[in-house]
C-alpha positions as a printed NumPy array, in Angstrom:
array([[ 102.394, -176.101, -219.089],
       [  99.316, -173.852, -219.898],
       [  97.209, -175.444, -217.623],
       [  99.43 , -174.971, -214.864],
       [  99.919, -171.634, -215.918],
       [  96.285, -171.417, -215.765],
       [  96.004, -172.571, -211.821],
       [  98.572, -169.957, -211.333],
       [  96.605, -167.265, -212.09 ],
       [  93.446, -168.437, -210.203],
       [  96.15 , -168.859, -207.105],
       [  97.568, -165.804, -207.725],
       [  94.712, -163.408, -207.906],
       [  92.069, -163.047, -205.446],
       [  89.611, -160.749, -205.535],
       [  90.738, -158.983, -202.702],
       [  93.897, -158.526, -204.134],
       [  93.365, -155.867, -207.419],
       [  90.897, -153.932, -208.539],
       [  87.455, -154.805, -210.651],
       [  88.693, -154.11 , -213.961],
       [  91.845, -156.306, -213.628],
       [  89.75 , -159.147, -212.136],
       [  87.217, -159.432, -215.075],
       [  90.363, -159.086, -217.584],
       [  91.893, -162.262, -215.352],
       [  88.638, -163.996, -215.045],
       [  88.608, -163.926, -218.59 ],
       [  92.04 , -164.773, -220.   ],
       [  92.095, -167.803, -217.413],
       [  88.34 , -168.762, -219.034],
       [  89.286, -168.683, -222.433],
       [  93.141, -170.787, -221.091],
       [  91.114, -173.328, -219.584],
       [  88.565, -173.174, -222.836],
       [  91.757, -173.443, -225.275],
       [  93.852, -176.193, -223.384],
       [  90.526, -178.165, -222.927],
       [  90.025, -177.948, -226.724],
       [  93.704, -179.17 , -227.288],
       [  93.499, -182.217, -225.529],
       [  90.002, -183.045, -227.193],
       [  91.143, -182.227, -230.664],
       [  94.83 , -182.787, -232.058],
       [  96.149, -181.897, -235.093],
       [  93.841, -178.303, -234.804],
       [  96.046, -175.27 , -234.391],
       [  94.849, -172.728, -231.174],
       [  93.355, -170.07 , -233.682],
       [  90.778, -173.286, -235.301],
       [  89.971, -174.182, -231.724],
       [  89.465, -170.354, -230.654],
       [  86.924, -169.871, -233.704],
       [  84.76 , -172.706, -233.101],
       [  84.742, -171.98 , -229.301],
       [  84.156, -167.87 , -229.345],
       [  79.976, -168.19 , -228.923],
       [  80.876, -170.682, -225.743],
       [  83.368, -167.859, -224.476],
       [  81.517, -165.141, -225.132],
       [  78.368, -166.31 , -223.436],
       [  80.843, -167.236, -220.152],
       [  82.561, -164.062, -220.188],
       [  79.479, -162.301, -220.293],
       [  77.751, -164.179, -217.778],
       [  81.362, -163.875, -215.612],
       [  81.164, -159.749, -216.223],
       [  77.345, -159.461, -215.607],
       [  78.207, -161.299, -212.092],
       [  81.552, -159.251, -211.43 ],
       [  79.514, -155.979, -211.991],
       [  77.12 , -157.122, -209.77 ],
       [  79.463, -157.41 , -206.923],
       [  80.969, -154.061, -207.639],
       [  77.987, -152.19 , -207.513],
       [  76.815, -153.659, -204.608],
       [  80.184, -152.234, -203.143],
       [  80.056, -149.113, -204.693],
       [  75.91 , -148.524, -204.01 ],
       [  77.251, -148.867, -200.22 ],
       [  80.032, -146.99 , -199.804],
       [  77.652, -144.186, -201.67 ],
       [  75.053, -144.874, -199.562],
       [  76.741, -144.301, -196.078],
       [  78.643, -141.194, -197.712],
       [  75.115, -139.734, -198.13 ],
       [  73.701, -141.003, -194.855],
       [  76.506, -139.076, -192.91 ],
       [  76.156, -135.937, -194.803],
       [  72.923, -135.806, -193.963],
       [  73.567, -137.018, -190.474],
       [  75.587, -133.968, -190.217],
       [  73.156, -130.938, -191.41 ],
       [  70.28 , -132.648, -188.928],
       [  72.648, -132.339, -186.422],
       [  73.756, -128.622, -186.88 ],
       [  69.861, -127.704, -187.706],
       [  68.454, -129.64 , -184.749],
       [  71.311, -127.5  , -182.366],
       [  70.336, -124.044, -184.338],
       [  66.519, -125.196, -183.405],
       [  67.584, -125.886, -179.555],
       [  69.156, -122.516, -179.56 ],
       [  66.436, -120.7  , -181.247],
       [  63.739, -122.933, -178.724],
       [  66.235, -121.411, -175.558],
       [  66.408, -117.688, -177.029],
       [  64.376, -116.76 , -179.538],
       [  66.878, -113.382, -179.991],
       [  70.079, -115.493, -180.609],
       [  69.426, -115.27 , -184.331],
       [  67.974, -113.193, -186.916],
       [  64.118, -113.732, -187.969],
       [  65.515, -114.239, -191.759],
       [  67.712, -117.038, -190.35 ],
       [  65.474, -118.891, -187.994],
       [  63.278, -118.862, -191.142],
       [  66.105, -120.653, -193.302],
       [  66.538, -122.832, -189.982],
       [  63.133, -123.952, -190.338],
       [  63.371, -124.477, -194.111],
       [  66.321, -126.246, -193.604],
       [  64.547, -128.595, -191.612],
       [  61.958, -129.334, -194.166],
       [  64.129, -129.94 , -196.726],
       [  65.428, -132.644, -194.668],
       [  62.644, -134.191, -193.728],
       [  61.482, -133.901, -197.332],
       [  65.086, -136.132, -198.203],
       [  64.048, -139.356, -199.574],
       [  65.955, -141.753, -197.382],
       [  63.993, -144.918, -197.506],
       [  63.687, -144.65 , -201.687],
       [  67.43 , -144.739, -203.27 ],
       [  65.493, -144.883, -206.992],
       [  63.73 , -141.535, -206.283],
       [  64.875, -138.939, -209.145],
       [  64.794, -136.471, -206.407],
       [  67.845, -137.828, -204.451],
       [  70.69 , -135.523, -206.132],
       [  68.464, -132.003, -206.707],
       [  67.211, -132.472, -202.635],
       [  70.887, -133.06 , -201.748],
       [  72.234, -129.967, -203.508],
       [  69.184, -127.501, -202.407],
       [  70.34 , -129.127, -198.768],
       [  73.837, -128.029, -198.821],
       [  72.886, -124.634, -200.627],
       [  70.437, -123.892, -198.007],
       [  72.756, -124.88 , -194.986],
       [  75.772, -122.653, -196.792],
       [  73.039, -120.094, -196.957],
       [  72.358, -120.328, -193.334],
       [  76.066, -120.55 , -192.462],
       [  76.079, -117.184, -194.219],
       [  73.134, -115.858, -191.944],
       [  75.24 , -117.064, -188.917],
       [  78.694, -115.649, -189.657],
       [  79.787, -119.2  , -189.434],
       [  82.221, -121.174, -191.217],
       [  81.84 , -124.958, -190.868],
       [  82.693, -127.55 , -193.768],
       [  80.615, -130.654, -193.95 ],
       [  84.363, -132.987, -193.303],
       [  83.523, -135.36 , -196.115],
       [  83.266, -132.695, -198.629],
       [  86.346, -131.446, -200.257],
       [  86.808, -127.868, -201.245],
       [  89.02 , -126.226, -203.171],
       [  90.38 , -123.289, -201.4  ],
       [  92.774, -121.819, -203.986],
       [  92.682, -121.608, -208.02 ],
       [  96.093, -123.695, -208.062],
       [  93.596, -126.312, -206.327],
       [  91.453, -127.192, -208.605],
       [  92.395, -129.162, -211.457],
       [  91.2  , -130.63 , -214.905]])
């Protein structure tokens, strides 16, 4: 009976089906089943609390091997979906400073000399963005000075644009804790 309730969880549960934290819990009740009814059959006459004692090092050292390997997999997942999040932020301020720059290169009047200077800044610091080095301490501080310095030239422009992957709270009954 346990061990087929055992193959009825593996069955029932695929990874694609819940979330991390329910799949390590899973992994690791159907480990320590298949641990316990293994036991049994080896050793009668033991009750299931003598046969999880002696076996809790083995489990432990499974489960932890089975949760270093699940966390693994979900921060690869994670890392990317983070990764392209940042990529197409920053795809979008290039875009909108490399049109100001076209503009600016057509008319030099069309803007202010204060904001054709925080064009050009704008520019550096996104140049400056560490892109090909993930690990760099620098990622999150260049990332905010980028978005304060394009709101800052939004300001200069009398434009209102929202990066589209950013939510904003536009009201106090917005935001919550």
């Amino acid at each position: 009976m346990k061990v087929k309730k055992a193959l009825w969880f593996d069955r029932t549960y695929r990874p694609g089906n819940i979330d991390g934290s329910s799949r390590q819990y899973l992994r690791a009740v159907l480990c320590t089943t298949r641990l316990v009814v293994r036991e049994a059959s080896r050793s009668k006459g033991r009750s299931v609390a003598q046969i999880r004692k002696l076996r809790h090092p083995d489990s432990f050292d499974e489960g932890f091997a089975d949760g270093i390997e699940a966390g693994r997999e979900e921060g690869r997942e994670v890392g990317l979906k983070t990764g392209f999040e940042v990529g197409e932020e920053i795809g979008f301020y290039t875009g909108c400073a490399d049109i100001w720059s076209a503009t600016v290169d057509i008319d030099d009047s069309a803007f202010s000399a204060r904001a054709r200077r925080s064009i050009k800044q704008l520019e550096e610091l996104l140049r400056a963005y560490p892109l090909s080095n993930p690990e760099d301490e620098r990622v999150t501080d260049s990332l905010d000075k980028i978005r304060l310095k394009f709101q800052a030239v939004l300001s200069m422009l009398s434009l209102q644009l929202d990066y589209p992957g950013h939510p904003k709270a536009r009201s106090a009954e917005d935001v919550s804790f």
